[in-house]
N, C-alpha and C positions, 0 to 999 in steps of 0.2 A: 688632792695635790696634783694630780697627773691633769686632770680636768684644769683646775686654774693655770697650771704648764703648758698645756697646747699649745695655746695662741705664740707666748715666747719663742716655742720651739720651731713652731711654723716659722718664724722669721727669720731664727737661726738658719731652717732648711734653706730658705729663697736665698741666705746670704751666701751660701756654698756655690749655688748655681751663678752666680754675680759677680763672685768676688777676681773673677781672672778678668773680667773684664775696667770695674772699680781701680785696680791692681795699674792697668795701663793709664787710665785716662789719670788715676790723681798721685800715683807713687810708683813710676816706670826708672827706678835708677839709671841714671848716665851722666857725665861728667864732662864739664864745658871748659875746656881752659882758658886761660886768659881774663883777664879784670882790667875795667873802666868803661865798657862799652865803646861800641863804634860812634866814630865822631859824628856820624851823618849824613846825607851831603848838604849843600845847600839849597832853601828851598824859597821860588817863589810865590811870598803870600797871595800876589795878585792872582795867581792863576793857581786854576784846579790842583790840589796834589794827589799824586800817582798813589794810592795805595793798595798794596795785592792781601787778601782775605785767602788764607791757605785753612781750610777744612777737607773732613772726611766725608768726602760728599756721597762717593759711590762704596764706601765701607758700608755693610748691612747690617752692620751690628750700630753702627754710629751714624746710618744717614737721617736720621732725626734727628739729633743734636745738630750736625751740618746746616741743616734746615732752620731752624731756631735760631744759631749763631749769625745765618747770612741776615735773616728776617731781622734780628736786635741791630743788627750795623747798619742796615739799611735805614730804619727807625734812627737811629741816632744820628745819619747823615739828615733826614728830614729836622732835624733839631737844632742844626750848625745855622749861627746869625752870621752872615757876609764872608763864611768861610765854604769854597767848594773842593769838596775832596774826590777825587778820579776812583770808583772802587772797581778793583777787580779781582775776580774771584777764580782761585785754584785749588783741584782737586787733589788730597794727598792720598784719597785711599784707605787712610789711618795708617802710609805704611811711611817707616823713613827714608828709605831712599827712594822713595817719589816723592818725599815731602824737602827733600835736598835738591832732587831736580828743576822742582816746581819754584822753589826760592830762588835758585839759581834763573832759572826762565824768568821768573815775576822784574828780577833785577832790571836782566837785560833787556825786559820789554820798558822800563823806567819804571819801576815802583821805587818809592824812598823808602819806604818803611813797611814791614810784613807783621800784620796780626794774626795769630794762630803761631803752629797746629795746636790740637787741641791736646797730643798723646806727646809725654814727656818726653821719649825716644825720639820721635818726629821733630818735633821743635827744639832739641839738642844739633841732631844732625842740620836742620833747616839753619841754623844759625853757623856753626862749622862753614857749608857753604855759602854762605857769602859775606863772612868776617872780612876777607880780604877787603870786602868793596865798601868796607865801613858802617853797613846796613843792619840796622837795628829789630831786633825779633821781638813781637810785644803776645810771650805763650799764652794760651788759656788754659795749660798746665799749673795744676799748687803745688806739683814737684822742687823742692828748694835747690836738691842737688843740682838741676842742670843748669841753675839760676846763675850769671858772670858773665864777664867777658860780653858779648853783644848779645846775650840773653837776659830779658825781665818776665818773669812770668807774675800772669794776674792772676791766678785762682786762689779764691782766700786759704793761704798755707795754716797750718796746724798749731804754728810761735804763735802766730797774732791772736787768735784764739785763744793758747793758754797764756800769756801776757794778760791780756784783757780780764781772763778771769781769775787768775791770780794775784793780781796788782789789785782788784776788787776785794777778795777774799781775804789778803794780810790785811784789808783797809777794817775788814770786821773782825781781826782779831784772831784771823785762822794762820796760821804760819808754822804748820808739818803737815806732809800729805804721804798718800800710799798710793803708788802709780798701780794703776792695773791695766796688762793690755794683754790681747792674744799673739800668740807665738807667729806673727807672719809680717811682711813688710810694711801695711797700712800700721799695725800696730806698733812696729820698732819705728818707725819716723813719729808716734803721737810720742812714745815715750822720753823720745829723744829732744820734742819742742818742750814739753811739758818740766823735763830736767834743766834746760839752758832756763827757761823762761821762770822757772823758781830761784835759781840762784839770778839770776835778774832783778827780783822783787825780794829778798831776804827770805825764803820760804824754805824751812829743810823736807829736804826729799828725807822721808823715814825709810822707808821700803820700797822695793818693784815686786809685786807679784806679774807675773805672766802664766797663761794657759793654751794649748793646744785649741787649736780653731777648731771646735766640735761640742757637742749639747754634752758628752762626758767630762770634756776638758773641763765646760764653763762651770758643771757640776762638781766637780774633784778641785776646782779651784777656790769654789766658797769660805770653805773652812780654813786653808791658810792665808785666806784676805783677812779675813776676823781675827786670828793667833796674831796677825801682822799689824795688825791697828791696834789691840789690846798691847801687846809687848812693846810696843814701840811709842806708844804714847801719841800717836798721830790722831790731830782733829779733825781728820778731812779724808776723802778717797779721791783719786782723780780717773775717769774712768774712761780711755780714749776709744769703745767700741761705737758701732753706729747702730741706729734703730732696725737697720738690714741685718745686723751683725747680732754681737752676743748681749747687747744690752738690756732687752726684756729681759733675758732671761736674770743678768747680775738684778736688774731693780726689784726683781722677785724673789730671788732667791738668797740677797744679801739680808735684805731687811730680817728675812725669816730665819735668818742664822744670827737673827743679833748687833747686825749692824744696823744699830735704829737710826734715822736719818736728824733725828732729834738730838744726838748727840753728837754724832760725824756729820761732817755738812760733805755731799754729795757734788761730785762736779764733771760735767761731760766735755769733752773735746767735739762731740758733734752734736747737731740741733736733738733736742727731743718732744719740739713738738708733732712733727709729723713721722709714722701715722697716728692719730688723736688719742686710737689705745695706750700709747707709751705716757700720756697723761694721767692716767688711772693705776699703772704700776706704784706701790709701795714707797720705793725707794727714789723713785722722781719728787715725792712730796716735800718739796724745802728745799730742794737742788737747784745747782747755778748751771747756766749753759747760757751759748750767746746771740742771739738774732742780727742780723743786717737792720740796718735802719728802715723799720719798717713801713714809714709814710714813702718813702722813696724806694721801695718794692713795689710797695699796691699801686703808687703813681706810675710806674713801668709797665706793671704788669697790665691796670687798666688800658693804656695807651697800647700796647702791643694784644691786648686780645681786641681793642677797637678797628685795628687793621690791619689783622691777619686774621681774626676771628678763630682763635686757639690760645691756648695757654703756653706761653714760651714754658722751656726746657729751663731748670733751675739754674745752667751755666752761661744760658743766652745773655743774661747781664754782663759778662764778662767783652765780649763783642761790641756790645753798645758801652761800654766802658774805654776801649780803644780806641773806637772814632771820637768820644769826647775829648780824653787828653789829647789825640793830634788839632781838633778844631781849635780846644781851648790853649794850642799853643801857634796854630797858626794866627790865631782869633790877634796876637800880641804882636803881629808883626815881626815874629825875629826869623831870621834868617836859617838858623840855630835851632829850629822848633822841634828836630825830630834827631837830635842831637844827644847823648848819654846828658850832658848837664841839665839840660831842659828838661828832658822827661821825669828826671829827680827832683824836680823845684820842691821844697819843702812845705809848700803850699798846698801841693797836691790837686787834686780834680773832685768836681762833685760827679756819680757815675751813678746807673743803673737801683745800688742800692747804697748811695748813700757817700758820704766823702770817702777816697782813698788816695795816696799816695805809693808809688816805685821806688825806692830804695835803691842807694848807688851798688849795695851789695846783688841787686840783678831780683830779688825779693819783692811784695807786695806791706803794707799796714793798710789798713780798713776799720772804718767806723760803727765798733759792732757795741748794741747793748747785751748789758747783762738781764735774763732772764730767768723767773723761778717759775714751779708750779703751784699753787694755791689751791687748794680744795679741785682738783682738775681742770686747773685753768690756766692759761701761762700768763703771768704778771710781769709787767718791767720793771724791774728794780733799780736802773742805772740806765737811762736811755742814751743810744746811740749819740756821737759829740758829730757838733754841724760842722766842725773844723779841726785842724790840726793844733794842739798846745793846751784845750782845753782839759776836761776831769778825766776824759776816756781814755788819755793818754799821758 
């Protein structure tokens, strides 16, 4: 027992070490007021547009993401057909109030519109300063909260996710689940998409289990996940930890308590194919979770290790996602292009991986498949929709 535990627990240890920083970049609470977004200004198609790229360049903990983000924008400006975009680039630090000063600077030097920061704090305050001048912030934060007013952020948020796989899951007939998350912030934001997003799709929440972030907590929480599925009649677990986090350890230690996966259908809030071991756990066999459209990753990703000769950062799409919606709305001639309406068009952008659209609520939707594991293998069960209106949504 201890011996097939290892491996889990080792991942649990690395997520301890990680998780302050995880904590910033995808669920850093702060509050944006205001709704509709900044009108814009207006912008001439003819000629280059001014746009400032706000990253953590001289942060050490984050100057490789930095590096990756600048690399994907760059990449996607070589991708613009008869649209030229002005880029420039400023350093936050990772901190907010250089990430407010810098907005403020990028303004006044003429930028129309600001991609980044990366940390939800940063790209709260970045938008604050320069709401007045109607300048729209496109975050690479998946923080929902800071999302209104002249903030959108692109990081694929945690709704869209359990939307996607819940609107899946009623579709085969599963419609009760039991939320399980650890007692800390990443885990109260999954609980919290995963609850809207069921009553969204007709799905009853039966139970919430939670656990203390630690290999005792995730232990001592087994047995009332089980009591909790058995009594309550629930066909499904929903399970929002991450392969960093306590998840080896639940796919291990759930199955072996009894929650066969064969009769509960298993469902994650975050990817479990990487790292490959999380394929081989137990209770991964039969489970749903969601991929990025993956012909439109590997085509990213190929193009970006062809000319930079590395492998982008998994957020670098996010970057090359923001130059495409400004090209693909300068591309249209309007005036308007970097405008709250425009950015929301319902249509949406093809990006990095795959279709997504901005939402007028300041929010992201993205075009994700549904994925299981198969004998240790990940299979698409539902593949990513090439548009908006289709099955995926």
């Amino acid at each position: 027992m201890l011996a097939v535990l290892s491996a889990p627990r080792k991942l649990l240890r690395k997520a301890v070490a990680v998780a302050a920083f995880m904590g910033l970049a995808a669920c850093d609470p702060a509050m944006m007021a205001g709704a509709g977004g900044g009108s814009g200004p207006r912008v001439n198609t003819n000629a280059p547009i001014p746009v400032a790229l706000l990253i953590p360049r001289s942060d050490s903990g984050a100057g490789g993401i930095a590096r990756s983000l600048e690399n994907a924008a760059r990449l996607a400006l070589a991708s613009l057909d008869g649209v030229e975009i002005d880029l420039r680039v400023y350093d936050t630090a990772g901190n907010a109030q250089r990430a407010a000063v810098q907005a403020e600077t990028a303004v006044a030097e003429g930028a129309q519109i600001i991609l980044g920061p990366l940390f939800g704090e940063a790209a709260n305050a970045a938008g604050v300063a320069v709401a007045d001048n109607g300048i729209n912030v496109l975050s690479f934060s998946n923080n929902p909260s800071i999302a209104g007013g002249n903030v959108f952020i692109l990081g694929p948020t945690f709704r869209n996710t359990a939307d996607r796989l819940l609107r899946y899951a009623s579709r085969q007939g599963r419609n009760s689940v039991v939320i399980v998350h650890p007692q800390n912030v990443e885990g109260e934001f999954g609980k919290t998409a995963i609850q809207a997003a069921a009553a969204q799709n007709g799905v009853r929440v039966a139970a919430v289990q939670s656990f203390p972030f630690s290999q005792q907590g995730v232990a001592s929480a087994v047995p009332r996940i089980r009591d909790s599925i058995q009594s309550s009649g629930a066909d499904s677990v929903f399970l929002t930890s991450t392969a960093a986090g306590a998840l080896p350890m639940l796919l291990q230690l759930m199955p072996e308590a009894g929650i066969a996966p064969a009769t509960t259908q298993y469902l994650g809030l975050a990817r479990w194919d990487v790292p490959p071991q999380i394929l081989s756990m137990p209770g991964a066999q039969g489970g749903y979770f969601t991929l990025a459209d993956t012909a439109a990753t590997n085509a990213f990703e190929s193009r970006y290790r062809a000319r930079f000769g590395s492998e982008p950062h998994p957020l670098a799409g996010l970057a090359f996602d923001g130059i495409a919606a400004v090209g693909a709305l300068a591309r249209q001639g309007r005036a308007d292009a970097l405008s709250a309406r425009a950015l929301t068009q319902n249509s949406g952008f093809q990006g990095a991986n795959g279709v997504f659209r901005i939402r007028p609520d300041g929010t992201n939707e993205r075009g994700l498949a549904v994925a299981t594991v198969r004998n240790n293998q990940v299979t698409i069960l539902d593949p990513a929709p090439s548009g908006f209106g289709g099955a995926g949504f």
